[in-house]
N, C-alpha and C positions, 0 to 999 in steps of 0.2 A: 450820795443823794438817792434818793430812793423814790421810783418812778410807782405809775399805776398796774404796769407788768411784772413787778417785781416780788418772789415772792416771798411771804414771812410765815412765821412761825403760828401767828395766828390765822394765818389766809387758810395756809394747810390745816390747822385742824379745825376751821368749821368745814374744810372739803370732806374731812375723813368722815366728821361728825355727821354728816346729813349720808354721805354712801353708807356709813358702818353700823345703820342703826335697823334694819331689820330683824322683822320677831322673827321667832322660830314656826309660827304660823304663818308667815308670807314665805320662808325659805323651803318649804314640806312644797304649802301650793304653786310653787315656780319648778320642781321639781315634779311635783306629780303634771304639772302641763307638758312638761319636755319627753317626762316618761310617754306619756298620751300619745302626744306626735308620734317618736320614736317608736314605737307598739305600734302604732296606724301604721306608720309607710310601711315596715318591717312585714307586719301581718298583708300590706297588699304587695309586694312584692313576691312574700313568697306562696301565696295563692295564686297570681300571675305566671310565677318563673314554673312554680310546678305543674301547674293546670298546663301549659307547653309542654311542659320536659315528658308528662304523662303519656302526651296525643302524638308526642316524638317516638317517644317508644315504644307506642302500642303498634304506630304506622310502618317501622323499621323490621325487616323481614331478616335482615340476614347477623342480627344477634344472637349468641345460643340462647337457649331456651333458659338456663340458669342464671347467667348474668340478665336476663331479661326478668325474669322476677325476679331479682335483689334490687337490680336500679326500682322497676314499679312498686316494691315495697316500700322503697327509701323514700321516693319521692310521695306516695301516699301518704303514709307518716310525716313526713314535712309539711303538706297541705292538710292534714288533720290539725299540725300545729297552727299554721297559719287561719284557718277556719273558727279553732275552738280555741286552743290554749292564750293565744296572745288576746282576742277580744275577750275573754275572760279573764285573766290576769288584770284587764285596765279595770272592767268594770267589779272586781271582789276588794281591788288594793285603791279603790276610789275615794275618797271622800269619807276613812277612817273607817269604812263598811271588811268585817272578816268573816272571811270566806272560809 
């Protein structure tokens, strides 16, 4: 006997039917949103982490002088990424616009 919980063959594919039917136009715009995010927190993090690691090591006296410019280059370049590349990336791969 077969209750209201129980389930069939037809229960399951109207569940499939109604999850499995996105266009390839809503699956691009749930991925370019995720991307957005991801690029956002990413690009404030590492504007954040380096904008610190910079004022860490300009303040730090008793690193040599050579490993002191290679870390302030690295971290430069990193905070140039986060500045320019990442907010540019979301906004050139936007909304089918080429960069």
């Amino acid at each position: 006997m077969l209750d209201e919980n129980t389930f069939t063959l037809e229960k399951v594919s109207v569940v499939v039917d109604k999850f499995c039917t996105m266009t390839a136009e809503k699956v691009f715009y749930w991925s370019y949103i995720a991307n957005c995010v991801f690029n956002a927190f990413f690009s404030y993090t590492a504007i954040m982490l380096n904008s610190i690691t910079i004022h860490a090591i300009r303040k730090t006296m008793s690193l040599p002088k050579p490993l002191k410019a290679l870390l302030l280059s690295l971290a430069v370049s990193d905070l140039g990424v986060g500045l320019l590349v990442q907010p540019l990336h979301m906004f050139c791969h936007g909304g089918g616009t080429k960069c």
